[in-house]
C-alpha positions in Angstrom: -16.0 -18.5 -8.8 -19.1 -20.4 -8.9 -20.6 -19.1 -6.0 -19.5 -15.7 -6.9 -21.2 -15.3 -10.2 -24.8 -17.2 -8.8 -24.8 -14.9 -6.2 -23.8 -12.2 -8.4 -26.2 -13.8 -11.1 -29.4 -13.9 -8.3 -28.6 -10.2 -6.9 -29.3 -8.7 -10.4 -32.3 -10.7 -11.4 -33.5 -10.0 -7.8 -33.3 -6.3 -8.4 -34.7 -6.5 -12.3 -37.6 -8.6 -11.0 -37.9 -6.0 -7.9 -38.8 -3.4 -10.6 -40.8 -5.2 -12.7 -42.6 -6.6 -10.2 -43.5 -3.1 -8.9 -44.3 -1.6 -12.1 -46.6 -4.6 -13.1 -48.0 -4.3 -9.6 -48.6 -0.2 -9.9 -50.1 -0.9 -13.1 -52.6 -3.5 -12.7 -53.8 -1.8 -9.5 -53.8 1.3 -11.5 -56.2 -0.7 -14.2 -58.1 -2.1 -11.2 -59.1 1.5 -9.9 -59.7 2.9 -13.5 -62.2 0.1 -14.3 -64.0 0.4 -11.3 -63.9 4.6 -11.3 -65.6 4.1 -15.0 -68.1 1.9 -14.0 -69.1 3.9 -11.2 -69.2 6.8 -13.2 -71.2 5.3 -15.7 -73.8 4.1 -13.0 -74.0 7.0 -11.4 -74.7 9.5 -14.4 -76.8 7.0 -16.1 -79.1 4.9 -13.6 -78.7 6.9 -10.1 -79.3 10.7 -10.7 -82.3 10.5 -13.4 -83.8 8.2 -10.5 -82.7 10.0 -7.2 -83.9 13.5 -9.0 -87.2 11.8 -9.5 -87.2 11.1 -5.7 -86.4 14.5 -5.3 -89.3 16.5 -6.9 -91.4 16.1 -3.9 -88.8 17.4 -1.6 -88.9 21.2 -0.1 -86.0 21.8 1.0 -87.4 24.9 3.0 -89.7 22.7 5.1 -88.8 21.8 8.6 -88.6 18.7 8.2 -86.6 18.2 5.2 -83.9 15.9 6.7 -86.8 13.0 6.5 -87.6 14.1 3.3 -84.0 13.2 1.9 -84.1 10.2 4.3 -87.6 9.6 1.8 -85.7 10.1 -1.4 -82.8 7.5 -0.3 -85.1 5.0 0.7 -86.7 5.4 -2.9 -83.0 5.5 -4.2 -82.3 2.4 -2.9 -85.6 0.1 -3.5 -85.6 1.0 -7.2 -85.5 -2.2 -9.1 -83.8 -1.0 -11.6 -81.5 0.9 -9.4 -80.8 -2.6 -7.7 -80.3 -4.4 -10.8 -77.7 -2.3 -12.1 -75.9 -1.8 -9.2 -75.3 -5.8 -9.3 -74.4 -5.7 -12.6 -72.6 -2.4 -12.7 -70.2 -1.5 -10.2 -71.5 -3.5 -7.0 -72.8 -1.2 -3.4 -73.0 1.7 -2.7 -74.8 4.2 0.0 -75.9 7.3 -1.1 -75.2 10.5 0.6 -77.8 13.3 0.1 -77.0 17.0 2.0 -78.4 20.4 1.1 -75.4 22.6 1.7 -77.4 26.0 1.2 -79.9 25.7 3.9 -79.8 28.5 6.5 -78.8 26.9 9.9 -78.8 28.2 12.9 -75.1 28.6 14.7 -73.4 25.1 15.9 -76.0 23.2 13.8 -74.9 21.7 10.4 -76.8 20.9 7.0 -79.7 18.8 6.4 -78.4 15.1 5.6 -79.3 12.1 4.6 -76.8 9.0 5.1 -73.5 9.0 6.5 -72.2 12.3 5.4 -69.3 12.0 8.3 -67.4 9.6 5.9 -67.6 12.4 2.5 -64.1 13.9 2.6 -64.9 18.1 3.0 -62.6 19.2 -0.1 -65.1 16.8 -2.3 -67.9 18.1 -0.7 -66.4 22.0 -1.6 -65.7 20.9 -5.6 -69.6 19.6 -5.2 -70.8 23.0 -3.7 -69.2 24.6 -6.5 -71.8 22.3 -8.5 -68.8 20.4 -9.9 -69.0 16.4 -10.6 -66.5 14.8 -8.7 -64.4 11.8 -7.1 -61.6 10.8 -4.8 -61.0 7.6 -2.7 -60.9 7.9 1.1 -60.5 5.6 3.7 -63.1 5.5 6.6 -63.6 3.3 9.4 -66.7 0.7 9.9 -66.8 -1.8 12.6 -63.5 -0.5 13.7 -62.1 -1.5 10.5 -60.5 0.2 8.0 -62.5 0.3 4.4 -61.9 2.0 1.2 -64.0 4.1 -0.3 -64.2 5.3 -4.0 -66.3 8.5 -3.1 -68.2 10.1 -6.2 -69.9 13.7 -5.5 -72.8 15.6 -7.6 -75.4 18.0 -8.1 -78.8 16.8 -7.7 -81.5 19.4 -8.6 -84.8 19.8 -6.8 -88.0 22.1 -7.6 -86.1 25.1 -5.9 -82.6 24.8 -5.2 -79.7 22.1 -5.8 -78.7 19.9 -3.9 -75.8 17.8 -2.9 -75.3 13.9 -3.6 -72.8 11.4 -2.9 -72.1 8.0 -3.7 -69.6 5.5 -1.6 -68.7 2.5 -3.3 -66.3 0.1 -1.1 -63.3 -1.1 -2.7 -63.0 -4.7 -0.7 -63.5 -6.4 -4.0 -60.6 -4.7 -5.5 -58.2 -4.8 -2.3 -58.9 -8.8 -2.5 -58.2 -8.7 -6.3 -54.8 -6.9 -5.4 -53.5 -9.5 -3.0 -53.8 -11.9 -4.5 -52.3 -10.3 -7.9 -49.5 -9.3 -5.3 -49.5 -13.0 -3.6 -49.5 -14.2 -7.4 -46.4 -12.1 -8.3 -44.3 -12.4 -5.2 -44.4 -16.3 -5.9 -43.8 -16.0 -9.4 -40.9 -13.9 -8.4 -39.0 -17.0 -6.1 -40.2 -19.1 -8.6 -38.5 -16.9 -10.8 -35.1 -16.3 -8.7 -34.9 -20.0 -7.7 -34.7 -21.1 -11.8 -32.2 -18.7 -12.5 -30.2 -19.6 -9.9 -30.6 -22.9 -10.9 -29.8 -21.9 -14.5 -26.6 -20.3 -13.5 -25.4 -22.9 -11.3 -25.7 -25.4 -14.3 -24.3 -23.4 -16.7 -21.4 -21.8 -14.5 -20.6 -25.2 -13.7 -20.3 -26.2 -17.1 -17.6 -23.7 -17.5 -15.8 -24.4 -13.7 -15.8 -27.7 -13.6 -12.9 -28.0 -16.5 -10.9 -25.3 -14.6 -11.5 -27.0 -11.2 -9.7 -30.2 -13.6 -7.1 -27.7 -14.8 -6.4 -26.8 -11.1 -6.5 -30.7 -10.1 -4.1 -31.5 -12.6 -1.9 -29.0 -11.8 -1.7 -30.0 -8.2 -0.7 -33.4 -9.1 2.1 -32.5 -11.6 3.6 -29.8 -8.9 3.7 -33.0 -6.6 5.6 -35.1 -9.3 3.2 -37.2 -11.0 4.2 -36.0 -14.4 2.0 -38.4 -15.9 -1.1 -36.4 -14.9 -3.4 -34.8 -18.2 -6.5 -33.3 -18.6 -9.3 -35.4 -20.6 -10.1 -33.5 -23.8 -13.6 -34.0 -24.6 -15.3 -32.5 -28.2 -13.8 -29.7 -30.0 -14.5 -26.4 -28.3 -13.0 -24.0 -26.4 -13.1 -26.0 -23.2 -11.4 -28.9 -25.6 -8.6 -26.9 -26.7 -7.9 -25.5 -23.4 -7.2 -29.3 -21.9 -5.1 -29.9 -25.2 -3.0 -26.7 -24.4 -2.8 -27.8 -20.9 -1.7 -31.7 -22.1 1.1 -29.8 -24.5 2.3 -27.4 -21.9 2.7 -30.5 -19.1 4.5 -32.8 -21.9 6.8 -30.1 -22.8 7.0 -29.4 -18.9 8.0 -32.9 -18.2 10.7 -33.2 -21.0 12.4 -30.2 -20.0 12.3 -31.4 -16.1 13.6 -35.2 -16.8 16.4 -32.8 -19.3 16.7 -31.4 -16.1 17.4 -34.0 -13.7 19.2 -35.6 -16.5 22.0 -33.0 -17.0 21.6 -32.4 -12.5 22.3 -35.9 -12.5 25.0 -35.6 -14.9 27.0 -32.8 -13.2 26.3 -34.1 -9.6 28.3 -37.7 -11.0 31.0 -35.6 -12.8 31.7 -33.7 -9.3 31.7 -36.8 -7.2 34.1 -38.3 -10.2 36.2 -35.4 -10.4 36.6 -34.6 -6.5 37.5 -38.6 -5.9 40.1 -38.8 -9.2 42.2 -35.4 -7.6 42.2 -37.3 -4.4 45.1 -39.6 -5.0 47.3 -37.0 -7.0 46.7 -34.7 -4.6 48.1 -37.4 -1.8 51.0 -37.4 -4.1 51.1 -33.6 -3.8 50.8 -33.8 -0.5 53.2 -36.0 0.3 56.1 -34.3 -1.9 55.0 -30.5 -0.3 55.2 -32.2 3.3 58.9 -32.8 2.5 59.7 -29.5 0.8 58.0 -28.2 4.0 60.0 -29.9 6.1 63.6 -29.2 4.5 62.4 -25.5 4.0 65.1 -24.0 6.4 67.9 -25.4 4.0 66.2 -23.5 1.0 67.0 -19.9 0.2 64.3 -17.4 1.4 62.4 -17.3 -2.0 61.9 -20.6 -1.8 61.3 -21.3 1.3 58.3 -18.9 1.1 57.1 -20.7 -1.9 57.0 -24.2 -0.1 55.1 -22.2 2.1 52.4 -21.1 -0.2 52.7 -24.3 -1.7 51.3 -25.8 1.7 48.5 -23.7 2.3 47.0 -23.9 -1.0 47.3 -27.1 -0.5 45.0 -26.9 2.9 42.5 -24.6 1.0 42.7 -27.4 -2.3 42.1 -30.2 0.4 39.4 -28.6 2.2 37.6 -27.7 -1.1 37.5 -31.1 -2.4 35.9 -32.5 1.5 33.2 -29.9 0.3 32.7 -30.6 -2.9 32.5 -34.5 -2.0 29.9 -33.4 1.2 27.9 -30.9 -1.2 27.8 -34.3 -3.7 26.7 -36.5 -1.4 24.0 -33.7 -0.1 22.6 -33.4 -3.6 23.0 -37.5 -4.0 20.4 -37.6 -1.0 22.7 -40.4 0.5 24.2 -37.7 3.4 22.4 -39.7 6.6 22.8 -38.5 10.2 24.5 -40.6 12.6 22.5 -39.6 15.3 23.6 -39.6 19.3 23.3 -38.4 22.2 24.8 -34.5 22.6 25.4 -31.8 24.7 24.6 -28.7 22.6 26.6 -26.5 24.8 29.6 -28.6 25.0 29.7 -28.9 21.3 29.4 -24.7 20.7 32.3 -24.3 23.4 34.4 -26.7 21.4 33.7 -25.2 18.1 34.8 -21.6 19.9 37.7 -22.7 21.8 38.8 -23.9 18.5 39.0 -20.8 16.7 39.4 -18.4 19.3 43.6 -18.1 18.0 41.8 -16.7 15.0 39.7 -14.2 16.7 42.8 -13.1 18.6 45.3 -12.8 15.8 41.9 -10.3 14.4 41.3 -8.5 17.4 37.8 -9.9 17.7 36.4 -10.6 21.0 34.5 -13.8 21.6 31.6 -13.3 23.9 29.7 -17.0 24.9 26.5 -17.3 26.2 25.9 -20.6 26.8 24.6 -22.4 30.1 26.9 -24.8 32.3 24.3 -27.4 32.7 24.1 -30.1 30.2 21.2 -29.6 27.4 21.0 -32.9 25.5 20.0 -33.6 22.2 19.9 -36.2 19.6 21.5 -35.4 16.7 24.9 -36.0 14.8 27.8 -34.2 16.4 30.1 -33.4 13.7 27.6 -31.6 11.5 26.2 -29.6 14.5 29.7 -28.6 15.4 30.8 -28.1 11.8 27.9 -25.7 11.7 28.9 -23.6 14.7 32.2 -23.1 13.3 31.0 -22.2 10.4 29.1 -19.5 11.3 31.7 -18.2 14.1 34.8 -18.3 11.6 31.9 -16.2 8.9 31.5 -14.0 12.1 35.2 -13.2 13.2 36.0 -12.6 8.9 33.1 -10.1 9.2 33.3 -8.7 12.4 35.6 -5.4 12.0 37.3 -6.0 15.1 34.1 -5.6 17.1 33.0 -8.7 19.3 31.3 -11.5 18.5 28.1 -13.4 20.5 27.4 -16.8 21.0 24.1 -17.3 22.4 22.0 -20.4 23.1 18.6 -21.1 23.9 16.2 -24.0 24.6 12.4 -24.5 24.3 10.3 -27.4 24.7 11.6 -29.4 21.7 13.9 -27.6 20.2 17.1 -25.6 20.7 18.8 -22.4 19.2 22.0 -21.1 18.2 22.8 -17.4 17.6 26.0 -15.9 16.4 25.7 -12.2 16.2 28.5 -9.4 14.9 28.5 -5.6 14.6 30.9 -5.8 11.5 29.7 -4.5 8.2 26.2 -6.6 7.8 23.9 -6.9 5.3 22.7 -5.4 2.2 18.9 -5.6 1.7 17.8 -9.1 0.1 21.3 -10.2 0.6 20.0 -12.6 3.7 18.5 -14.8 1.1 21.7 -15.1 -0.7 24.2 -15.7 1.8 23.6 -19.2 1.9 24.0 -19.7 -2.1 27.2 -21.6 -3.0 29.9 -19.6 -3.7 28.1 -16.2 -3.3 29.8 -13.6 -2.5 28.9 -10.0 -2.3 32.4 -8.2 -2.2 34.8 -10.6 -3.5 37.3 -8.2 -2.4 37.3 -8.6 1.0 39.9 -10.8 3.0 39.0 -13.3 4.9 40.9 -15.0 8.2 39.7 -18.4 7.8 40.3 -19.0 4.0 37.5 -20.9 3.3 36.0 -22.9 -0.1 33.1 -20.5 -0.5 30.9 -23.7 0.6 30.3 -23.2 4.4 27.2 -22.0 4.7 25.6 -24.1 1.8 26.8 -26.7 3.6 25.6 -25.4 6.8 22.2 -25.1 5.7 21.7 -28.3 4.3 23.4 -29.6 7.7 20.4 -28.1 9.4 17.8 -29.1 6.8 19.0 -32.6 6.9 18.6 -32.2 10.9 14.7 -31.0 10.4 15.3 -27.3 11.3 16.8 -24.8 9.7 19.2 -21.8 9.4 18.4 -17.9 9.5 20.0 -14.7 8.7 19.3 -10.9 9.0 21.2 -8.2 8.9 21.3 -4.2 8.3 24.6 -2.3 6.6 27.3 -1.2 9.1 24.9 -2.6 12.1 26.6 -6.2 11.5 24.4 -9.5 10.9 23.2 -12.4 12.7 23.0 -16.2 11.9 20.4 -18.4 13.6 20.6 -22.5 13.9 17.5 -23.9 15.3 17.7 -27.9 15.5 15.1 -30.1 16.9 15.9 -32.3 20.1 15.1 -35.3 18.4 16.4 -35.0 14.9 14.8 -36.7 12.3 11.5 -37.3 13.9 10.3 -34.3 14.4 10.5 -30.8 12.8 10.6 -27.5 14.5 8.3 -24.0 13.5 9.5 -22.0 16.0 12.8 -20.9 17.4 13.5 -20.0 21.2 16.0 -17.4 20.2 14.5 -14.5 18.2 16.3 -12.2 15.2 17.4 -9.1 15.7 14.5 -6.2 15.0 14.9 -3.9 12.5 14.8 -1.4 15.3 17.6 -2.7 17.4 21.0 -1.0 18.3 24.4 -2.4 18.4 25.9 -3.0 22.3 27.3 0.3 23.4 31.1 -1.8 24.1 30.7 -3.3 20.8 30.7 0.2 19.5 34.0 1.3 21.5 35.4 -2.3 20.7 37.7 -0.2 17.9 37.8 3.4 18.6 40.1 3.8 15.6 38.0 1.8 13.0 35.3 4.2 14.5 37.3 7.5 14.1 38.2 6.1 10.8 34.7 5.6 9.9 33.4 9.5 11.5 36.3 10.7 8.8 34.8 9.3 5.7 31.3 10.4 7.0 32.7 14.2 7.0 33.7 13.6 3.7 37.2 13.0 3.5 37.1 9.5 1.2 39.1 7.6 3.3 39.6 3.6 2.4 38.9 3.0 5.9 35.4 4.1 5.7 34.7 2.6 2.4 35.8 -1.3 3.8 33.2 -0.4 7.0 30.1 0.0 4.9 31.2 -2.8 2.2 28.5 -5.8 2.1 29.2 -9.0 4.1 29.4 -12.1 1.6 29.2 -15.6 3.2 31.6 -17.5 5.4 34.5 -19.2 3.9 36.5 -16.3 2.5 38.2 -16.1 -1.0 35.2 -17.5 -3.1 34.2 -16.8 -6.6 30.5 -16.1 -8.2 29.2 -19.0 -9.6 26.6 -18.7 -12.6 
């Protein structure tokens, strides 16, 4: 902002000193010529025609040799002592011009002269003829240099006809006299720009330099030193700003220790709660394991309910390893225990174990991974609780249609894709998938069960790992999930991945289209308009992995 409003500050002044610079200029050369016009005037009138008429009474200008005679008069002209005296005191040299523009010539001849009558401009010499008092300036050459002339034209009577004089005073004295005036302003004018930009430097800084501290300040609070405050100097405005800024970051770091307080607080209470329900759910456990087991003697209500009983159970179990995982995440006491893996090994096993799912939902699983071992260091049961989180999210998702697998490796890192042609992704809904507990349609069902954690966990699972995981998707073109992991987790961190999203201009695979001809027919029918349920699950919004989850707030 400085710079901005110097240079901003120096481009205005430059133009307003540009014009006044000219317009001083245009004046004082205007004054110049005025001054010297009178005073040649005034010489002329007063000192050279009463003497150069005198010269002329003895001149006929029908004699033959009247072009000596005016030579005569000029050479009188010019030794006149009072003529000289004056025209050192007056308005400086001069030579005289003297021409009798009414004598008859003969063809290709021209008037009688006297002096250098080439360098009298020919429209004064016409106002003269006229026996009009004249003057103009005119530039003529003399030892091949360029002079200026002020040129001043008038009658000067003899004992029988007028005739014609001129006076050329050089203006060398006055072209010196404007360059240096011009010399003098164009330095006054740097002079000039280099104090204001001075001037505006000091006082912009004046007015910067507490932002530039605001701007500090701020930087140091955003990376935790809540500590940090402005110095408030005086009582102006610049002092009151720093005392707002001191009040805001006070009331900034109350409200975040209230925050980490109360995140404290409910991270403890969640850690509490999940270990307290451990041992009655044992107890639980251990009384449903022998309804389970006597269920055949029971009659067919319940027998279902022991059943039920079990599999909430499951679900109940699996919800508290989350929420103790999620606790420990947010703790920051989750560490890797780090080892040497085969990444392709690892996504095999996580597929082989929940291909029965994919078959009881008619969802092919299609894996692209190579044969030859690709090691990494990193801790094997997040990475493969990772993959299966995102292939179980896939098969819930995948309408029946099949599901990729693909891997990838670059030079220190490796990739994980898991892409499906089921319903997808809403826009801005790729953000939110990984939220815990999110879902978008919380009517959906879902083959896995799930705690509505999987993919939060997933994502810190990757985080904690140094890379990352990636969604996009597109509505009724399916979605696809993206795990990049470094090879050396923990001392290094990936910013690319080998495998690249889907574009927004990609197509679905033409057999992943005929993977379910009837969902497909079913989905053409609610197209033409007949409002069938079928068409209405197809285009429904994918949610995140581990089915039957609620919105948190």
């Amino acid at each position: 902002m400085q710079l901005r409003v110097v240079v901003s500050t120096l481009a205005l002044s430059s133009a307003v000193v540009f014009v006044l610079g000219m317009v001083l200029q245009t004046q004082i050369t205007n004054r110049i010529l005025e001054t010297k016009k009178d005073a040649a005037v005034r010489q002329v009138e007063q000192s050279l025609l009463p003497v150069l008429e005198r010269q002329l009474t003895a001149v006929d200008p029908n004699s033959e040799d009247v072009a000596e005679q005016l030579k005569g008069a000029l050479n009188g002209l010019t030794t006149s002592p009072s003529v000289q005296n004056d025209a050192e005191s007056v308005a400086g040299t001069y030579d005289p011009v003297l021409v009798d523009e009414y004598a008859v010539t003969r063809e290709g001849e021209s008037a009688p002269s006297a002096g250098p009558i080439g360098d009298v401009p020919q429209e004064l010499r016409h106002h003269v003829k006229r026996d009009k008092f004249a003057t103009q300036i005119s530039t003529v050459t003399r030892d091949h240099e360029q002079v200026t002339m002020l040129v001043i034209g008038s009658p000067a009577g003899t004992s029988t006809r007028p005739l014609q004089a001129y006076f050329l005073f050089p203006l060398s004295a006055e072209n010196r006299t404007m360059g240096v005036v011009q010399s003098t302003l164009l330095v006054g004018v740097l002079v000039l720009l280099v104090l204001l930009g001075a001037i505006t430097n000091l006082v912009t800084r004046q007015v910067v330099r507490p932002v530039r501290q605001a701007a500090l300040t701020a930087e140091r609070l955003a990376a935790g030193n809540l500590d940090e405050r402005m110095r408030v100097i005086g009582e102006d405005d610049v002092a009151l700003l720093a005392d707002s800024f001191n009040e805001m970051a006070d009331s900034l770091a109350q409200q975040i220790q209230q925050l980490e307080e109360f995140g404290q607080l409910q991270r403890r209470f969640t850690s509490d709660v999940s270990h307290e329900l451990r041992t009655p759910l044992t107890t639980v456990r251990m009384a449903a394991d022998v309804l389970h087991a006597s269920s055949d003697e029971f009659p067919a209500g319940l027998e279902r309910s022991a059943e039920l009983l079990v599999d909430e159970l499951d679900r109940f179990e699996a919800l508290l390893g989350d929420l103790l995982e999620i606790s420990r995440l947010d703790a920051g006491v989750a560490d890797l225990s780090t080892e040497s893996l085969d990444v392709p090994e690892v996504v095999r096993r996580a597929v082989e174990s929940l291909r029965p799912i994919a078959e009881t939902s008619g969802v092919e699983l299609r894996v692209d991974v190579p044969e030859e071992e690709v090691t990494i260091f990193a801790d094997a049961r997040r990475v493969e609780r990772i993959v299966r989180n995102l292939v179980a999210n896939a098969i819930d998702h995948a309408e029946g249609r099949p599901v990729d697998v693909a891997f990838g490796e670059g030079e220190n890192e490796v990739a994980v894709t898991v892409r499906d042609y089921g319903v997808g992704l809403q826009p801005g809904e790729a953000e939110l998938v990984f939220t815990r507990f999110w879902r978008a349609d919380p009517s959906r069902d879902r083959q896995t069960g799930g705690t509505g954690l999987g993919l939060s966990i997933a994502s810190e699972d990757a985080r904690l790992h140094g890379g990352w995981l990636d969604a996009w998707g597109e509505p009724g073109r399916g979605s696809c999930f993206r795990l990049t992991l470094p090879k050396y987790s923990g001392e290094q961190e990936v910013s690319e991945s080998p495998l690249p999203l889907p574009s927004a201009r990609s197509i679905a695979a033409p057999e992943a289209l005929l993977a379910a001809p009837q969902e497909a027919a079913e989905e053409d029918s609610a197209e033409a308009g007949d409002g069938s349920s079928a068409g209405t699950e197809r285009n429904s919004p994918r949610g995140s992995a581990d089915g039957d989850r609620e919105e948190e707030r």
